[in-house]
Each structure stands twice: as structure tokens, then as C-alpha cells.
VOGU-3710 file (C-alpha; in Angstrom, 3 decimals, decimal comma):
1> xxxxxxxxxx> -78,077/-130,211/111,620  -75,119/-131,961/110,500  -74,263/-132,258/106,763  -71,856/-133,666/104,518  -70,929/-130,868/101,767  -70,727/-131,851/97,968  -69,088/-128,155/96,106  -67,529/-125,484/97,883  -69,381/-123,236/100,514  -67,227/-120,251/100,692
11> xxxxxxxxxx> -67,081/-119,785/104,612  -68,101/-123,184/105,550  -65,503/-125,857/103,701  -65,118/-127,816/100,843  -66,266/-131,273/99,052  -66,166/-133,901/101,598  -66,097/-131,968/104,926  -69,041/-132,896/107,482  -70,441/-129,476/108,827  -72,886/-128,757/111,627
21> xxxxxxxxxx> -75,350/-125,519/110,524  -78,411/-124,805/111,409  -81,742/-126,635/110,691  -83,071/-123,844/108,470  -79,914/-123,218/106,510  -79,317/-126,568/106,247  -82,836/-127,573/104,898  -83,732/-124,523/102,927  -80,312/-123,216/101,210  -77,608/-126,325/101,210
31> xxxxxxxxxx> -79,831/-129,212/100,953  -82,070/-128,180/97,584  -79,524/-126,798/95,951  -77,650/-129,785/95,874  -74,479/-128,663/98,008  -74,935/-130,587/100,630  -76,398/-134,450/101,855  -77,889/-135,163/105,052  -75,018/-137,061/107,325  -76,264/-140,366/108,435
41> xxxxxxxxxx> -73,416/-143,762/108,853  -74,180/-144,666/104,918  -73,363/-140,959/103,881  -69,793/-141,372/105,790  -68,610/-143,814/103,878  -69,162/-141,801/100,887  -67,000/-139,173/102,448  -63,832/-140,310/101,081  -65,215/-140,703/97,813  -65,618/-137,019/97,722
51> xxxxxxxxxx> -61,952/-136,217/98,680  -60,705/-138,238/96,516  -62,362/-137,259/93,676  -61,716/-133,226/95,336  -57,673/-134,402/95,575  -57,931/-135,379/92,170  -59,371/-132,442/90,803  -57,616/-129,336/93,595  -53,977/-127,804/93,426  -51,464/-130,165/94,970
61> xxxxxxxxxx> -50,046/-127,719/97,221  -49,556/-124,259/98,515  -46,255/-123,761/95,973  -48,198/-125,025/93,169  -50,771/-122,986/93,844  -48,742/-119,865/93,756  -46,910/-121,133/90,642  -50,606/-121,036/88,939  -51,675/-117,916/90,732  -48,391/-115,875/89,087
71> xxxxxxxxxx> -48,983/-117,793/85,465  -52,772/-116,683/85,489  -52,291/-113,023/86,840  -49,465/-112,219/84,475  -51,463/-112,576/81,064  -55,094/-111,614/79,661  -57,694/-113,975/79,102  -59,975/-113,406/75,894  -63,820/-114,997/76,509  -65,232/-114,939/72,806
81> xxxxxxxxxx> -68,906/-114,369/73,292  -72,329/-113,844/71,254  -72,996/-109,793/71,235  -75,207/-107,565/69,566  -74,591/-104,038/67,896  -74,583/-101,994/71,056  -71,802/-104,654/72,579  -74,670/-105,977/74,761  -74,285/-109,875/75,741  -76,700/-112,442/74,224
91> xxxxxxxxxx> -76,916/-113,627/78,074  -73,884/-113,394/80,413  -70,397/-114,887/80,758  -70,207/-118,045/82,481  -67,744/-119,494/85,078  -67,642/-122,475/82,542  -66,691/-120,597/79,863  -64,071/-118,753/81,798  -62,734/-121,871/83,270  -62,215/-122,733/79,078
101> xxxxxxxxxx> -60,669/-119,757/78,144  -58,342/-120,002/81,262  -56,979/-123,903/79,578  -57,316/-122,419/76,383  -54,980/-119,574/77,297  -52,742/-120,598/79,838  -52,917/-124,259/79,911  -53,584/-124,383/83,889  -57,277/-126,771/84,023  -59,399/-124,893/86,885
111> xxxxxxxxxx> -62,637/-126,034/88,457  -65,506/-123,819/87,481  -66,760/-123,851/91,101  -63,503/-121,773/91,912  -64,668/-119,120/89,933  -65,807/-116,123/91,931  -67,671/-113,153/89,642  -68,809/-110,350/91,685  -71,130/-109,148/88,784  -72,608/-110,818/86,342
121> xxxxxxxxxx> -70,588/-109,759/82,915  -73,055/-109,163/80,333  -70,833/-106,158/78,595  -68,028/-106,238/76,115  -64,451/-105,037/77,158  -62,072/-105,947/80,363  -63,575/-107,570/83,892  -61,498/-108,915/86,506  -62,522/-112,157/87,953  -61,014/-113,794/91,273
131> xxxxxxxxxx> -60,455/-117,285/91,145  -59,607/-119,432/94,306  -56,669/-121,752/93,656  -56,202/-123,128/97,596  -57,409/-122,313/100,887  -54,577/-119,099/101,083  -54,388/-118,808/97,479  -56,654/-116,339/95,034  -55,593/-114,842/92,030  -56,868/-111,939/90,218
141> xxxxxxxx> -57,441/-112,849/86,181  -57,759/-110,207/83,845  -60,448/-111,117/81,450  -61,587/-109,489/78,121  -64,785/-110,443/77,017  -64,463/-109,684/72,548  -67,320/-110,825/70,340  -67,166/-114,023/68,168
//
């Protein structure tokens, strides 16, 4: 089955890039969650579309990138969140609200989609979250979820 993907498919590609899976992946994972489009000749032309808009929004380049990776790794980021007594989350942290705290703090705008939590953070105190700045690039951002 060949697709066109919309977000990031870690392992497969990125916004804009036509990929051939198979049938059941295709129509059962990528498709209905809204990750992918079915490829046909009026879907290619909205190809470029997508890269521009993912040119727009991505690092320029692999320097950059490492620039960004060295600002974000050196420093903490603080994610104010809702908590009750025991230091339990009202819900869990978001890639959103990371992505905020990450302008917030270091003035570097990430996607959300970059975002990569291994477990969802529903406690107080210090995670580490890995955040995917180019194709060769990830850094590791300390993050310290404190109630608000």
C-alpha cells in the first residue's frame, strides 16, 4: 500500500515522504489515526505542501541542530503541573506542555511531535525526556515536573 505520511513515524519518515507498507498497517494503524493519506495523483500534489510547511517548522541544519541540542541539555526544564497531597498528577505531563516549558525556558520553539516520553510522567520530581531535533540529532532534556 503506498501512503503519503502527515507527522512523524519514527522508523518510517517524516511529513511529506510517500511510503510503501503493508495493507494492514497501512489501513488499520497509519490511516485512522490520521498519520498518513492514501497516495493517489491528487494527494502528490499536496506533497510539497507538507514539506514546506515541515521546512518551515524543522531545524535548518545538522549545526543548528547541535547548537539546540547543547542549549537544551545544559539547563533544567521546570513543567508546573496540577498535583495532589501525595505529589500524584491530576492526569499526566504532556508533550505540549513540555514543548512550552522548553520556549519558556530556553527560548528554542520545538514541535510537540518531536517529543519522545518513554513513560507517561504522572509523578512529581526529575524525568528525562528525549527530544528529536534532526534525523542524527536527539537530545536528552532534564525535566522537573513542581506543582503550580
Amino acid at each position: 500500500m503506498k501512503l503519503i505520511l502527515t507527522q512523524e513515524v519514527t522508523g518510517l519518515g517524516g511529513p511529506g515522504d510517500i511510503v510503501e507498507v503493508k495493507d494492514g498497517y497501512g489501513r488499520n494503524y497509519l490511516v485512522p489515526r490520521g498519520v498518513a493519506i492514501r497516495w493517489t495523483r491528487g494527494a502528490e500534489k499536496t506533497v510539497e505542501s507538507i514539506r514546506s510547511a515541515r521546512s518551515a517548522r524543522s531545524v535548518r541544519d545538522l549545526a543548528h541542530a547541535e547548537q539546540i541540542k547543547t542549549a537544551l541539555e545544559q539547563g533544567t526544564v521546570n513543567v508546573t503541573v496540577k498535583a495532589g497531597e501525595s505529589g500524584r498528577l491530576f492526569g499526566s505531563v504532556t508533550p505540549a506542555e513540555i514543548a512550552g516549558a522548553v520556549a519558556e525556558t530556553s527560548g528554542e520553539t520545538i514541535d510537540k511531535r518531536t517529543i519522545a516520553i518513554s513513560n507517561p510522567i504522572r509523578s512529581l520530581g526529575a524525568h528525562q525526556v528525549t527530544v528529536r531535533l534532526h534525523d542524527e540529532v536527539s537530545a536528552t532534556v532534564a525535566l522537573n515536573v513542581v506543582k503550580g
